[in-house]
C-alpha positions as CSV (number, residue, x, y, z in Angstrom):
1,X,140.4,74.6,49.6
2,X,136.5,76.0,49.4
3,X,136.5,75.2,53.7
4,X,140.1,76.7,54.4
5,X,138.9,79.4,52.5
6,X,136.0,79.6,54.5
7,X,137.5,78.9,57.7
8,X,139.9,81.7,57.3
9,X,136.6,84.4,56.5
10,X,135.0,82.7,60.0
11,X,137.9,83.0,61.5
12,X,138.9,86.2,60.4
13,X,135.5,88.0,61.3
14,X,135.3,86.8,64.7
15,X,138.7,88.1,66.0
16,X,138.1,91.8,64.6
17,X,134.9,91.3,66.2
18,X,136.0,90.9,69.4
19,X,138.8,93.2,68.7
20,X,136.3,95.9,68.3
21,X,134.5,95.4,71.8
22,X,136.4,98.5,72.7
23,X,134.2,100.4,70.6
24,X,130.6,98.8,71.5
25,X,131.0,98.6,75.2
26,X,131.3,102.4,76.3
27,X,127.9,102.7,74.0
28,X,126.2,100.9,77.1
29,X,126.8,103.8,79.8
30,X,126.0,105.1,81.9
31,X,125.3,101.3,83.1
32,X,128.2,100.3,85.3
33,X,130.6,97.6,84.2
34,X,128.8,95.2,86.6
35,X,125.4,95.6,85.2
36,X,126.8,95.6,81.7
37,X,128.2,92.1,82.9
38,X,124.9,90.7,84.6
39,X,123.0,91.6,81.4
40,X,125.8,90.3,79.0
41,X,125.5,86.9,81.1
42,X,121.4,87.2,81.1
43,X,121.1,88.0,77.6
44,X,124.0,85.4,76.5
45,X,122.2,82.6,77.8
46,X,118.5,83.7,76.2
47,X,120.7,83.7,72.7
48,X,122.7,80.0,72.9
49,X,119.0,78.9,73.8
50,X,117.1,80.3,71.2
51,X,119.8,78.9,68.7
52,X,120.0,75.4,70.3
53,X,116.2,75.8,70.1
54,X,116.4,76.5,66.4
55,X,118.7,73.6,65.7
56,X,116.6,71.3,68.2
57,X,120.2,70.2,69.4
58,X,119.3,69.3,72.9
59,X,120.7,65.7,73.5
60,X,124.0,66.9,74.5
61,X,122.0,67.7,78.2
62,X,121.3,64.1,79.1
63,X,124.7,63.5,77.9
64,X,126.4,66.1,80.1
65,X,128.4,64.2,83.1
66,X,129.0,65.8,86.6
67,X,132.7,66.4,86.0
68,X,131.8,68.4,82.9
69,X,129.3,70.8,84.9
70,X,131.6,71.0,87.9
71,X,134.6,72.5,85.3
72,X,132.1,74.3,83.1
73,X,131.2,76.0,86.3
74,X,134.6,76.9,87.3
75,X,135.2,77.8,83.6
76,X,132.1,80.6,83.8
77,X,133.5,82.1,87.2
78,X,136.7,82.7,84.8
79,X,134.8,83.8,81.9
80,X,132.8,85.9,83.9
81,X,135.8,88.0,85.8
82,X,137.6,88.2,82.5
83,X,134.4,90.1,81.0
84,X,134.0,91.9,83.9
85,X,137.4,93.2,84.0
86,X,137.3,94.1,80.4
87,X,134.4,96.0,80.5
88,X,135.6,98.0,83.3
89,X,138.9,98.7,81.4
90,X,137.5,99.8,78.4
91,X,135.0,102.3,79.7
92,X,137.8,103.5,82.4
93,X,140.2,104.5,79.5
94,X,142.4,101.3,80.0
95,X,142.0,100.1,76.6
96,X,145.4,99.6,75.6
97,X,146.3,97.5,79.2
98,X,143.3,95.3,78.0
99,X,145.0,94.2,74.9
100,X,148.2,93.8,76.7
101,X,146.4,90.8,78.4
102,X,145.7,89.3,75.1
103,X,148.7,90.3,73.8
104,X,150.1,88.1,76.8
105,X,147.9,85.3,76.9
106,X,149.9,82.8,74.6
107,X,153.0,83.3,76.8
108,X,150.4,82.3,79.6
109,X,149.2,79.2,78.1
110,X,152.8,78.3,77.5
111,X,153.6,78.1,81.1
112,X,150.2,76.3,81.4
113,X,151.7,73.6,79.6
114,X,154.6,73.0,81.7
115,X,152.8,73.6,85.0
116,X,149.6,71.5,84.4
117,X,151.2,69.1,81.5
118,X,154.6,68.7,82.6
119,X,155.1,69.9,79.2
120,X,158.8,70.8,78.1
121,X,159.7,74.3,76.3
122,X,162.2,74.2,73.6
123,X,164.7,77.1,73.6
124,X,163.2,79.5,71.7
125,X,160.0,78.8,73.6
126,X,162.0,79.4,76.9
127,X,163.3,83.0,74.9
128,X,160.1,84.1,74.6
129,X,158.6,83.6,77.9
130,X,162.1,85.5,79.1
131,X,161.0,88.6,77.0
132,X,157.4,88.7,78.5
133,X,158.2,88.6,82.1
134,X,160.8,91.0,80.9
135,X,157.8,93.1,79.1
136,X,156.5,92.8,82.5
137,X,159.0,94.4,84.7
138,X,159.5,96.9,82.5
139,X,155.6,98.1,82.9
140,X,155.6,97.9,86.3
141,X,157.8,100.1,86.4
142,X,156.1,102.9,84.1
143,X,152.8,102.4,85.5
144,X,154.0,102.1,89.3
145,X,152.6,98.8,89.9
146,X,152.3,95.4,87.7
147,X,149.8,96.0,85.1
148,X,146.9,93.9,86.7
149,X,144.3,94.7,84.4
150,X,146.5,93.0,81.7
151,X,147.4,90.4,83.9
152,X,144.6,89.4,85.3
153,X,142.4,89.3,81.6
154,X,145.7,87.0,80.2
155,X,145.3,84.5,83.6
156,X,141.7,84.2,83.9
157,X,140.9,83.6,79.9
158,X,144.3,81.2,80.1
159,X,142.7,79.2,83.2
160,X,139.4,79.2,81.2
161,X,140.9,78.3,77.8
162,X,142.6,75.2,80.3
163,X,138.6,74.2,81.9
164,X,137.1,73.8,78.5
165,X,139.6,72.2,77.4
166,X,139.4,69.2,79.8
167,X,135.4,69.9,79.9
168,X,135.5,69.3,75.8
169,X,132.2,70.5,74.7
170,X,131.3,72.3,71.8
171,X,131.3,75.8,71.8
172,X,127.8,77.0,71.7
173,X,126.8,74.2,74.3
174,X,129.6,75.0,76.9
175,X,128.3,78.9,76.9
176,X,124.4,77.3,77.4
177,X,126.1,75.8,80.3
178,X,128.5,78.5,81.3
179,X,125.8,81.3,81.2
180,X,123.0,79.0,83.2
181,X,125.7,78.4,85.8
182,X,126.0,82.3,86.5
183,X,122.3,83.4,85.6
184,X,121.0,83.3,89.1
185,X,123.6,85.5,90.2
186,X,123.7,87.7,87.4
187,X,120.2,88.1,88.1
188,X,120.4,89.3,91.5
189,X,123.1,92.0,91.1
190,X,121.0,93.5,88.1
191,X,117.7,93.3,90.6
192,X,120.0,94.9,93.5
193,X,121.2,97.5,91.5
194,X,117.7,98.1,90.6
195,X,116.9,98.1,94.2
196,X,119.4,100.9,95.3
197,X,118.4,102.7,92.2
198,X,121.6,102.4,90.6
199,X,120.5,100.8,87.7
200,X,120.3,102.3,83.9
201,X,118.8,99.3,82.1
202,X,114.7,100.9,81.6
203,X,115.9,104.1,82.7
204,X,118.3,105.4,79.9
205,X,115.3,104.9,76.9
206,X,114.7,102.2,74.5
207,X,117.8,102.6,72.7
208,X,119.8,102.0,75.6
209,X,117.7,99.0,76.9
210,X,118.1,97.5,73.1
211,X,122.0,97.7,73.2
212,X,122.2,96.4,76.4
213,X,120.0,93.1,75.0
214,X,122.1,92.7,72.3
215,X,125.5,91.5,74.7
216,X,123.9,88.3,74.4
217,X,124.2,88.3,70.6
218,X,127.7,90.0,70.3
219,X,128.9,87.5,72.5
220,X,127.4,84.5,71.0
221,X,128.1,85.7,67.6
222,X,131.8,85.9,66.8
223,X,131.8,82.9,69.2
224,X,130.1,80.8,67.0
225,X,131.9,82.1,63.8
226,X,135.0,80.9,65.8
227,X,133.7,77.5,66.1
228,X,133.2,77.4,62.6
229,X,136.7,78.7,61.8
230,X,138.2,75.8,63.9
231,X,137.0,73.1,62.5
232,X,138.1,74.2,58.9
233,X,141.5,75.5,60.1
234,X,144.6,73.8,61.3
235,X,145.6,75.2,64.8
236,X,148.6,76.9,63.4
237,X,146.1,79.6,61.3
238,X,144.1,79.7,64.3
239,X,146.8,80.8,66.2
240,X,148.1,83.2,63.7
241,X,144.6,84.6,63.5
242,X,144.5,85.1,67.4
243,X,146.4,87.9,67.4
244,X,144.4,90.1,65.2
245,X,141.9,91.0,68.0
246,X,144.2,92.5,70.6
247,X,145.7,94.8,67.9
248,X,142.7,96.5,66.7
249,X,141.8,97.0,70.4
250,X,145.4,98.5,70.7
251,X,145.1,100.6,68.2
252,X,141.4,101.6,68.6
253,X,142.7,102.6,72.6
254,X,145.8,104.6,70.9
255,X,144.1,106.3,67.8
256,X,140.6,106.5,68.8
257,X,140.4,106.8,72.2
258,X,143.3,108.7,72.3
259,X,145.0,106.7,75.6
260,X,148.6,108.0,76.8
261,X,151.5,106.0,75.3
262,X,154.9,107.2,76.6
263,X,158.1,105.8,75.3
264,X,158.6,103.0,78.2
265,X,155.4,101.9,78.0
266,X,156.2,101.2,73.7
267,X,159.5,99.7,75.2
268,X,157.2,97.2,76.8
269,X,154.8,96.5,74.0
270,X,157.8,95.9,71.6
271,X,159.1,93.5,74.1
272,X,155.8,91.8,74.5
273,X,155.3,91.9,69.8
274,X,159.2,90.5,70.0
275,X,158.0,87.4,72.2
276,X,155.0,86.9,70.3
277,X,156.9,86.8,66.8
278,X,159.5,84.6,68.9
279,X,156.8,82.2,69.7
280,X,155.1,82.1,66.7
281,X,158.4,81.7,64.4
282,X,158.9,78.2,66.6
283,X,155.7,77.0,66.6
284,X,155.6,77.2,62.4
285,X,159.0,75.7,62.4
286,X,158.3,72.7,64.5
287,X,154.9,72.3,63.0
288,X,157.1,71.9,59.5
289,X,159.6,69.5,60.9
290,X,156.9,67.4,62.4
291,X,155.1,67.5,58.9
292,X,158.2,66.3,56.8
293,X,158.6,63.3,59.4
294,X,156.9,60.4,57.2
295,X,154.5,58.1,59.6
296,X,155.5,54.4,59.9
297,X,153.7,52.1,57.4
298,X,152.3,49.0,59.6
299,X,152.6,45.7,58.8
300,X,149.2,45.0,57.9
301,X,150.0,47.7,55.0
């Protein structure tokens, strides 16, 4: 009970964490969201090593197979467009279209399992996905054009949620491995944007130069509070818990930031909360029925 407990505090902090990156991120202009990116990459990488150094947990490098680096790699290209995108939307007012693509991102790994694991959706499961694409439509139409910021966050984090899962590495070792793979170039887009004088990291004072070094431990942070939440949790909490950081950065774009939300654009959301409660609802209900199924005794019992 001490461990659920536990898990649920871990757990708990790291989703209102990242659901209050809306709030830390516009503290880093004027850099751009690109150099905010490069150093978030940079300084990521200089934290998972200093805490692998700390635990002297390096064995897992002689251990780390080809297939592993070639889909950790892939995974950080997806890692590293979903941070970029977010960045950019939360320092161009687009708060509220970021959540969206968390808000969207279960529906996302649903279809994931029917495309990649020939998976097959019960009926309500099949309802749900309906009321997303229908969430969809109907916010194309108020914004003019499919939401792609949402979209593209919810596709990116679902293909990279789909690479670590086949890579299966622990968490703090697959972001060692993720950040090394885009250091180099993260590198030379903050020394070109130094070049062309477009850079604010040295330029903007100490304090500015501080926050930017400290992406690498916001990121590693609630990351590794997750990792400790999932191995004390049952993926049902987990997946209850998941939705707590895309509604504080809804709200934080809504109340705070004060972003436009007219009544189509609610329309949408509602049809987006509806499919979420859909989804969750089936999954607790299966996972119950599944539970009250006794296991077969063998015959050597």
């Amino acid at each position: 009970m001490r461990d659920v407990k536990r898990g649920v505090l871990y757990g708990a902090g790291a989703y209102a964490l990242w659901g209050l990156f809306p709030l830390y991120w516009p503290l880093l202009k004027p850099a751009g969201a690109a150099e905010i990116l490069a150093h978030r990459i940079m300084w990521s990488l200089i934290t998972v090593a200093a805490v692998l150094a700390v635990t002297r947990n390096w064995g897992w490098i002689r251990a780390l197979r080809a297939r592993q680096l070639g889909l950790l790699t892939l995974a950080a290209v997806m890692i590293s467009v979903n941070w970029g995108v977010f960045i950019y939307a939360v320092n161009s007012g687009r708060t509220i279209e970021a959540a969206l693509g968390y808000f969207i991102n279960p529906l996302i790994s649903v279809v994931f399992g029917v495309a990649v694991f020939r998976e097959r959706l019960r009926a309500w499961q099949w309802g749900a996905v309906g009321l997303g694409a229908a969430a969809v439509v109907l916010l194309t139409a108020d914004y003019g054009e499919p939401p792609w910021i949402a979209l593209i966050l919810a596709f990116s984090f679902g293909v990279y949620g789909l690479l670590k899962k086949f890579a299966n590495m622990p968490s703090a070792e697959s972001l060692g491995v993720e950040t090394a793979a885009m250091f180099v170039p993260a590198l030379v887009l903050a020394l070109t944007l130094e070049g062309r004088g477009d850079a604010a990291f040295g330029h903007a004072g100490p304090g500015h130069a501080t926050l930017l070094a400290t992406a690498g431990l916001v990121t590693a942070f609630p990351l590794m509070m997750f990792n400790a939440a999932a191995i004390r949790l049952p993926l049902s909490m987990i997946g209850m818990l998941q939705y707590l950081a895309p509604a504080l950065q809804f709200l934080i774009g809504l109340l705070v930031q004060g972003e436009e939300m007219p009544a189509s654009r609610w329309t949408g959301f509602l049809l987006v909360w509806l499919a979420l409660i859909v989804l969750t609802w089936d999954g607790l209900r299966t996972a119950r029925r599944t539970a009250r199924i006794p296991e077969p005794v063998s015959e050597a019992a």
